[in-house]
Each structure stands twice: as structure tokens, then as C-alpha cells.
C-alpha positions in Angstrom: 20.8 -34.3 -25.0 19.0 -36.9 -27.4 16.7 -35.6 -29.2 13.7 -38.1 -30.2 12.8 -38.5 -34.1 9.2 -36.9 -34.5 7.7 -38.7 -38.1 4.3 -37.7 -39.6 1.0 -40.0 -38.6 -2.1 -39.4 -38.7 -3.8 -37.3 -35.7 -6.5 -35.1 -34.7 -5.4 -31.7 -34.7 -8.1 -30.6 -32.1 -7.0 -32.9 -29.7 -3.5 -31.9 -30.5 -4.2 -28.0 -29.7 -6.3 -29.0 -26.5 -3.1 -30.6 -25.2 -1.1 -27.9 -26.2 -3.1 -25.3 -24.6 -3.6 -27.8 -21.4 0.0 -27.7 -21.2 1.7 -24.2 -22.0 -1.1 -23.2 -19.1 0.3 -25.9 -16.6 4.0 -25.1 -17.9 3.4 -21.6 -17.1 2.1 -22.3 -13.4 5.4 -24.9 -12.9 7.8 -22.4 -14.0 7.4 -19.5 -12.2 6.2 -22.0 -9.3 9.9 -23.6 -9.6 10.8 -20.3 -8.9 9.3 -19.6 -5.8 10.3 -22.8 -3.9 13.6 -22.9 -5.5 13.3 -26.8 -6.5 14.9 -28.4 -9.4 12.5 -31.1 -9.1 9.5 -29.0 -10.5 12.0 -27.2 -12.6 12.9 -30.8 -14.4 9.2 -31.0 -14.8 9.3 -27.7 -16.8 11.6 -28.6 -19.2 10.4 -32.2 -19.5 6.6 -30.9 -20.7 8.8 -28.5 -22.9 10.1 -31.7 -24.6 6.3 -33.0 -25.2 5.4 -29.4 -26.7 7.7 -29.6 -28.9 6.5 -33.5 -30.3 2.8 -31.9 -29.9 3.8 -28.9 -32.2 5.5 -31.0 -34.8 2.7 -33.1 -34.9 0.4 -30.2 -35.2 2.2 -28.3 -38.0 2.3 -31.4 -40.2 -0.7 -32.1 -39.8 -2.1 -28.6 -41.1 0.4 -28.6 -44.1 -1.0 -32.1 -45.1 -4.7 -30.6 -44.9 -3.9 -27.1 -47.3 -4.8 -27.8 -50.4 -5.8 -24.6 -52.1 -5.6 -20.8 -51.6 -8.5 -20.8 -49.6 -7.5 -23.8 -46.7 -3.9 -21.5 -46.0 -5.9 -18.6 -44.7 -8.1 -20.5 -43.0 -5.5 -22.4 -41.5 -3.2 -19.8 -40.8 -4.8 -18.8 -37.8 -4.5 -22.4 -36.5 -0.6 -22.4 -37.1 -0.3 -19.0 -35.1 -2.4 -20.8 -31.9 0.4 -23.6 -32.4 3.4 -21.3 -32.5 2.5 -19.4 -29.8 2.0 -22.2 -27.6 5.4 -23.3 -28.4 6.9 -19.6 -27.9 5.1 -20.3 -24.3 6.6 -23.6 -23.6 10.3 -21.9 -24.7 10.0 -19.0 -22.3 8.4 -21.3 -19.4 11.4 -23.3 -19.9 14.2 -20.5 -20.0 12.1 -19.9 -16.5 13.1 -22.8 -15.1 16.6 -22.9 -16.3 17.2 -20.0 -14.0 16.8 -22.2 -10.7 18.5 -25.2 -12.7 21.0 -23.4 -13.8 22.0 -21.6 -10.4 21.4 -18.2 -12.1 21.9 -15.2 -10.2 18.2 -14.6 -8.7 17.2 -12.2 -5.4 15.6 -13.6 -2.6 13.0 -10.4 -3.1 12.0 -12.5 -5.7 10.7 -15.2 -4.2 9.5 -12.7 -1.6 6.9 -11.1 -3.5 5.6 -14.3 -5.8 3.6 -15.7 -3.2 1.5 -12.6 -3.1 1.4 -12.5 -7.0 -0.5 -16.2 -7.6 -2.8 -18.3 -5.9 0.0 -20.9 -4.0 1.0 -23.8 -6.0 2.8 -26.8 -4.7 4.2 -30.1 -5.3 3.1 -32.9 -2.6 3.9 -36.6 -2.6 0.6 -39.1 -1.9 1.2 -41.1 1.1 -0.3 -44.6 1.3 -1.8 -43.6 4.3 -4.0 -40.7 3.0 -7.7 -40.7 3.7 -7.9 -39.1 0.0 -5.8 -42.1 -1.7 -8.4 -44.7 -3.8 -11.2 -41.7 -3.9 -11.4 -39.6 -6.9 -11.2 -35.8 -6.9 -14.9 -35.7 -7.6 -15.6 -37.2 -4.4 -13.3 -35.7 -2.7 -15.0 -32.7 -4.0 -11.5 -30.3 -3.1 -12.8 -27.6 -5.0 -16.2 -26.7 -3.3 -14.5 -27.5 0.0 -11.5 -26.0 0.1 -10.9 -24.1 -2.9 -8.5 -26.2 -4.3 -7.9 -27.8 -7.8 -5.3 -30.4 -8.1 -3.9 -28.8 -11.9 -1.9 -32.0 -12.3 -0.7 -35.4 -11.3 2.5 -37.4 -11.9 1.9 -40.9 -12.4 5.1 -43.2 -12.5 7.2 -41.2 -15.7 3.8 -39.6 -16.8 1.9 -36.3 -16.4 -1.8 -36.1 -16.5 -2.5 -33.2 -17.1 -6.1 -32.8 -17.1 -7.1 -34.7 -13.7 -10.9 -34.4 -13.6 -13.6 -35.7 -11.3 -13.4 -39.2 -12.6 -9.3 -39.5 -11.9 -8.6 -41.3 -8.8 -5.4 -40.7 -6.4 -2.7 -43.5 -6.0 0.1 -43.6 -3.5 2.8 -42.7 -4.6 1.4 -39.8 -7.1 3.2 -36.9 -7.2 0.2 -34.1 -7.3 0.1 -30.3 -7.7 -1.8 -28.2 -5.9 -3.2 -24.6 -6.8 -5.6 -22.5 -4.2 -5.5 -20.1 -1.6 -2.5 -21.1 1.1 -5.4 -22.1 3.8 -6.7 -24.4 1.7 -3.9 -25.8 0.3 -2.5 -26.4 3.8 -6.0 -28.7 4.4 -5.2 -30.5 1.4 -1.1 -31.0 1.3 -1.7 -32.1 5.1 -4.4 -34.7 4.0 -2.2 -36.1 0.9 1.2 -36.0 2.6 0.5 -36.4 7.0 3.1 -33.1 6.8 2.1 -29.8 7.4 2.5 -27.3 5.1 4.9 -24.7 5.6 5.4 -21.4 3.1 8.5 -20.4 1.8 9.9 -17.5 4.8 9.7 -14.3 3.6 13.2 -12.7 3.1 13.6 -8.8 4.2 13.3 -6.4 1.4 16.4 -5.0 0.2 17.8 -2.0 -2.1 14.7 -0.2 -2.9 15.1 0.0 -6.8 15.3 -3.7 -6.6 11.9 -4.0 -4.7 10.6 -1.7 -7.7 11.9 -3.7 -10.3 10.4 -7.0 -8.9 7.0 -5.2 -8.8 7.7 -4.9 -12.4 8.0 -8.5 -13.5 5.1 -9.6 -10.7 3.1 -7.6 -12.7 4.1 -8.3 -15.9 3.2 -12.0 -15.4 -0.4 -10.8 -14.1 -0.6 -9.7 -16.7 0.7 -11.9 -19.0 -1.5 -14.6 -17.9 -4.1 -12.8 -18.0 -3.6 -12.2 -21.5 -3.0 -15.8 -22.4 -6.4 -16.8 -20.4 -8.1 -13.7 -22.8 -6.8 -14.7 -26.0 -8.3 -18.1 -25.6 -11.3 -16.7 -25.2 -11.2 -14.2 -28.0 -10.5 -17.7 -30.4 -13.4 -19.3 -28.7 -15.4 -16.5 -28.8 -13.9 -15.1 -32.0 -14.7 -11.7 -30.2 -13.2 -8.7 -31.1 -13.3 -6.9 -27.6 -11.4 -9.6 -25.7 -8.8 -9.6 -28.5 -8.4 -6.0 -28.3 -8.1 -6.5 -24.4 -5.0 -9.0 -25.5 -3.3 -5.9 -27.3 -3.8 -3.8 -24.6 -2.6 -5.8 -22.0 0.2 -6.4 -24.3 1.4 -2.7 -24.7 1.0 -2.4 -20.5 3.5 -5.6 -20.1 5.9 -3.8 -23.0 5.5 -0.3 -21.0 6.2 -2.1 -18.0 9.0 -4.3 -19.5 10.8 -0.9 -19.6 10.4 0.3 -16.7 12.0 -2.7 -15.1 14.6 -2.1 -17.3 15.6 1.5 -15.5 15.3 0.0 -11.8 16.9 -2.9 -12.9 19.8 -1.0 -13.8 19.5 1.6 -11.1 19.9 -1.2 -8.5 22.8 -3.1 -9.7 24.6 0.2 -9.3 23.9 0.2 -5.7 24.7 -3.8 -4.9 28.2 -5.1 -4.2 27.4 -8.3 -6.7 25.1 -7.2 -9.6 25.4 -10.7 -11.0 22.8 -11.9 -8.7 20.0 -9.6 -10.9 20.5 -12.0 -13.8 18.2 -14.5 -13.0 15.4 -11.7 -12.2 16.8 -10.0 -16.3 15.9 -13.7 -17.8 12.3 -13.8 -16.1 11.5 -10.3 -17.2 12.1 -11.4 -20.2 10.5 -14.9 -20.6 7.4 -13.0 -19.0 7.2 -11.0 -21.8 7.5 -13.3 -24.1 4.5 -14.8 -22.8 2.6 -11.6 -23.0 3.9 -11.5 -27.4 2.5 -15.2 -27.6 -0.8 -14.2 -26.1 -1.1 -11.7 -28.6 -0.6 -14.3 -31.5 -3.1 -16.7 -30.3 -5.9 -13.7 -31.0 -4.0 -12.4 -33.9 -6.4 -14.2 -36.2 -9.0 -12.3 -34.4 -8.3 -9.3 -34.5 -7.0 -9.0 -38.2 -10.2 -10.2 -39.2 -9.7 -13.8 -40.6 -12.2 -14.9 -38.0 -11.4 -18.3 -35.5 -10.9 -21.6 -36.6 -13.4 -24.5 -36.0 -10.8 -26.5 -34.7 -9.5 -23.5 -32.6 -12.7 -23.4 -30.6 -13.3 -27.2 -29.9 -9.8 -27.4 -29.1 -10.0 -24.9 -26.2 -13.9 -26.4 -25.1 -12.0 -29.7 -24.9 -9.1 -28.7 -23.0 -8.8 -29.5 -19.4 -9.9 -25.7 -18.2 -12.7 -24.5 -20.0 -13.4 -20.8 -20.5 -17.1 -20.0 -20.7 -18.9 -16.8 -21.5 -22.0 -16.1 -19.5 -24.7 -13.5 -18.8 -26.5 -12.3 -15.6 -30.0 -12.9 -15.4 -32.3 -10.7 -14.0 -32.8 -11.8 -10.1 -30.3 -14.7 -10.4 -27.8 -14.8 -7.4 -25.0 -13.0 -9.6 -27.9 -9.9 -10.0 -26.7 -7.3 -7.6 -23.8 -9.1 -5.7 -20.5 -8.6 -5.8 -18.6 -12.6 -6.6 -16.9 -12.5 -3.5 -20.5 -12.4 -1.8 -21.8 -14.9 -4.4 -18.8 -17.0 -3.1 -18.2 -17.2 -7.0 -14.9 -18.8 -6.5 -15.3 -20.9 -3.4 -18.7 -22.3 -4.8 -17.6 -22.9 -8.2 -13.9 -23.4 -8.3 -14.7 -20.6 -11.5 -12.1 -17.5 -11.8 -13.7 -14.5 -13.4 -11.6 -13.3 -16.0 -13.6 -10.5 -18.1 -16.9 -8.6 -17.4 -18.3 -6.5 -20.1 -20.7 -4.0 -18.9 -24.4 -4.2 -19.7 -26.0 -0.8 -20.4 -27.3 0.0 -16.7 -23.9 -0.7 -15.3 -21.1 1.6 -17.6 -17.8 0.2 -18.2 -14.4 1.4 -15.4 -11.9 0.0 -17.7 -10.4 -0.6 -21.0 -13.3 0.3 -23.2 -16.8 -2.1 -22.6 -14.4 -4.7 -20.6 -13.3 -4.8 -17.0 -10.6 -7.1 -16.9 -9.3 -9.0 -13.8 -12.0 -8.3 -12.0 -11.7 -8.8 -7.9 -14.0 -10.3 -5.5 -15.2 -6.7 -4.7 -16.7 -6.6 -8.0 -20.2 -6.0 -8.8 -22.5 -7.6 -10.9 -25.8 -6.6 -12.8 -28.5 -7.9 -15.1 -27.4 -8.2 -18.4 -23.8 -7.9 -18.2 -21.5 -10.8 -19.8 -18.4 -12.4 -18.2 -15.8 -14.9 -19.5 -14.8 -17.1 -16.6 -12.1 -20.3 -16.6 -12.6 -23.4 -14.6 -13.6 -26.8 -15.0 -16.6 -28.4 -16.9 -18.1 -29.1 -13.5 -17.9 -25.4 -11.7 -19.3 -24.4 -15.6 -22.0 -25.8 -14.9 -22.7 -24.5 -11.2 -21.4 -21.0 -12.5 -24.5 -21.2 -14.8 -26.8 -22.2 -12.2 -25.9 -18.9 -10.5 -25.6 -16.9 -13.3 -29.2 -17.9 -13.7 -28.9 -19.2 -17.9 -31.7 -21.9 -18.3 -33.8 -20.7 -15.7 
């Protein structure tokens, strides 16, 4: 495979780490999405973006070494090259993801089986010229707040844009992806495509050390993106607790790693082909690899060199911001749980992080309650880091009550 010549020029290396971020997050989503419809056409896509990280981090890196010029610039750059490496260590293990569909690796149907339960349903769907959505843009179409749905991304001839927003219009012939709960992405891959959606069929469960061991890597990548979604907010934040959630969740995914390891090997000694548990070995693995990258990108944080300026524009730039809010007293959030306060289906906003104000007393992980689910409760005073576009920011605020 050719390999394009990458020389230095000139660029901005905040817009640089917003794409990079923009895209180890959508590589993420593609890979293990690959996965679950078995398609080499999203699987292409992975390793395609893979070849743009890999221009991006070049770019980036030459671009810090041109701007050290004393002592003092290397440390405070040397955060900013551990946001860029671990991005690319993303990108590499997204990509060994999607080799294992590409490359016909052994995988178990229990697999597939258990991811759609894992992640909010993504899919691939092609524009039809005859969609009532086709000349609108998505902030008319207003998905989102209608259905819960976010188009993450949009092929556009040989391009990606990867950071559709409310001004970006639909074309026929687009190639968009879809991420949201499976009712609402049937509404919207029904309105882009005149198909009906139809899920992957759920395969019986098998040996039941396998079933185990997939349980392992679905929640290793929880938790693993969960730890890539914290760390950017520790850099934005350049807070210590949400980086020390990072390490945490690191050490689970490790912990975890090895138990997969013993079921792993348990049930290959009670299949007829063993080979087929290679694909499910390679995916354990990239997963935790994403977990070790997640740790780097707060690394800065938590060893006390502080974030970056560039760091935190980058990630307020990208195309899903992370914001970090707290309830006021009598505001809609004050008292309700978000799945009453329709957090998600009002805002398009996922709750990542609640810390606990003093009323309220932390459940989990120290002051921090992380991954918290729609039966979770909020009070005055408490702070949460939620991800999401500039738009459901914004109404996310309104509710939170800030301003008012």
C-alpha cells in the first residue's frame, strides 16, 4: 500500500487536535460498529480515517517541535504531544478492530449478539433523492430533539465530514451515519433511505464461558469510552477528580482484561474450532488499548503539569463538546432524575460525570458518579460533565438553570 509523503507547513495546532479528537471518537464508533453488522464497507472507512490520523499526527508533532524553544516550552508542550499520541494509539487499535471483519478473522456470532445492547445503534444509510430530509439541513430537520438521533458523520463523494452540524445540509447520494436509540433510528434510516430498518438477528447463546468472556470485552469498551469521553474533560477541565476517574476506570478495564483472558481460554477448551475466538482475542485487546490511551490524554493532569491552552480550545472546538455544569436551586434538573428531565431526548446531551454536592453524598468512585443512568438523581449544587453538541449545550444549560 502507498504510503503518501507528509512534509512540514505551517498549521494550527488546535485545529489539528480538534480533528484528531473528532475523529479517534468517530473511529471508535465505526470500528466496533463494523463489527456488529459485519460490513467491510464501514470497515474500509475505519482504516481509511486511520490513514488521515496518521497525516493529522505528523502534522501535529512537527508542528510542536518547531514551537520548543527552551526548557520551559518542552514541558509545557509535552502534555500536548501525549493528547496527540494517544489519539493515534486510538486510531491503531480502532483500526486493528476493523481488520478483524476485513480480514475474515475468527469472530463468534455471541459477539455481535451482545453489541447491540452495549451502544446506542449506529448505522450506515444511503440518501435517496427522494427523501423528504434531502436539501434541509440537520438543524431543521431538528433529528435530535425529535427523535433522539444525531447524524455523527456524512460521506460526501471520497470525503468524510466529520463534524455535521445544524448548518450542514443533506445531498442525495450522501452516505450518512446514524447513532440513537434503535426506535429512532428506524424513523430516521426509513426517512433517508424509503427502507425499513431491520437489526442485525440475534444469534442463540452458545458455550457459556464464551457468553462470559464477551461480557468482558462489552464491558471493557463501556468502559473504555467512557474513559476516553473523561479524559477530555479532565484536559478541558484540567481537573484532578475526572483524571483520577481515568485511572480508575483504567485499572477496572485491566482487571477485567484478565478475566476474559481465563473464560477465553476456558471456552476454547470446550469448542470443536477454537480459531473462531481469535477475532473476539484481537478486540479485547484493541479495547484495552483504548482504555491505556485514555489514560495518556489526562496524564498531564494528573502528574501535575497542568493542561495545555491549546489542549482545551482544541476539545471546545471539536465537533462534540463536553461541558461542565451545575444545578441550580429550583431549575428543572433540581430534584429530578434526567430520564424525567428528558435530559437526553430534550437535549441530544449524554451525562457523563456527576460530582456530588454536599446534600447529596457521593455512591461511587470517590466525589464522582460516573456513567450515570436515566434513573439518576439530581440536586442543587451538584456539577456534571455532559458531551453533545454546541446546540443541546446550550439547552442543557437552560435546564440546568446557569444564567438564570
Amino acid at each position: 500500500m502507498a504510503v503518501d509523503d507528509v512534509e512540514y507547513e505551517p498549521v494550527s495546532v488546535k485545529a489539528v487536535l480538534a480533528e484528531m479528537k473528532d475523529t479517534a471518537e468517530l473511529l471508535i464508533d465505526l470500528s466496533y460498529s463494523a463489527v456488529l453488522l459485519g460490513s467491510d464497507a464501514v470497515a474500509g472507512e475505519v482504516l481509511e480515517l486511520e490513514e488521515r490520523m496518521d497525516v493529522l499526527q505528523m502534522q501535529a508533532r512537527m508542528s510542536l517541535l518547531m514551537a520548543a524553544r527552551n526548557p520551559e516550552d518542552a514541558e509545557a508542550l509535552a502534555p500536548v504531544l501525549g493528547v496527540v499520541g494517544a489519539a493515534e494509539k486510538i486510531s491503531d487499535a480502532a483500526g486493528d478492530i476493523a481488520k478483524v471483519v476485513l480480514e475474515d478473522v475468527g469472530l463468534p456470532e455471541a459477539m455481535r449478539n451482545a453489541l447491540p445492547e452495549a451502544v446506542e445503534t449506529l448505522v450506515r444509510v444511503d440518501v435517496t433523492p427522494d427523501s423528504p430530509l434531502v436539501g434541509r439541513s440537520l438543524g431543521e430537520a431538528n433529528l435530535e430533539t425529535s427523535t433522539g438521533v444525531r447524524v455523527i458523520a456524512v460521506r460526501r463523494g471520497g470525503d468524510w465530514l466529520t463534524n455535521p452540524d445544524h448548518e450542514t445540509v443533506l445531498r442525495a447520494g450522501d452516505v450518512a451515519l446514524l447513532r440513537g436509540p434503535e426506535e429512532g433510528v428506524s424513523e430516521v434510516y426509513e426517512s433517508l433511505s424509503g427502507d425499513a430498518y431491520e437489526p442485525p438477528e440475534a444469534p442463540e447463546p452458545t458455550v457459556e464461558d464464551l457468553e462470559r468472556a464477551v461480557d468482558s470485552v462489552v464491558l471493557m469498551k463501556n468502559m473504555s469510552e467512557l474513559a476516553v469521553d473523561l479524559a477530555y474533560g479532565a484536559v478541558l477541565f484540567d481537573s484532578d477528580g475526572i483524571a483520577e476517574e481515568v485511572l480508575e476506570l483504567e485499572a477496572e478495564v485491566d482487571a477485567l482484561e484478565d478475566r476474559f483472558e481465563a473464560w477465553i481460554l476456558r471456552a476454547a477448551a470446550g469448542m470443536d474450532d477454537p480459531v473462531q475466538l481469535r477475532g473476539l482475542m484481537h478486540i479485547a485487546g484493541a479495547t484495552e488499548v483504548i482504555s491505556d490511551a485514555a489514560l495518556e490524554i489526562s496524564e498531564g493532569v494528573l502528574r501535575g503539569l497542568g493542561t495545555h491552552p491549546v489542549i482545551a480550545e482544541a476539545v471546545r472546538e471539536s465537533d462534540e463538546v463536553i461541558v461542565r455544569l451545575e444545578v441550580a436551586p429550583g431549575s428543572r434538573l433540581d430534584g429530578a432524575t434526567l430520564g424525567e428531565a428528558m435530559v437526553k431526548t430534550e437535549t441530544g446531551m449524554r451525562v457523563i460525570a456527576v460530582r456530588r454536592g454536599r446534600q447529596a453524598g457521593a455512591t461511587r468512585l470517590g466525589d464522582w458518579v460516573v456513567s450515570p443512568g436515566s434513573g439518576t438523581e439530581l440536586h442543587a449544587g451538584d456539577v456534571f460533565v455532559a458531551k453533545g453538541t454546541r446546540a443541546g449545550a446550550e439547552r442543557l444549560s437552560t435546564l440546568a438553570g446557569v444564567g438564570a
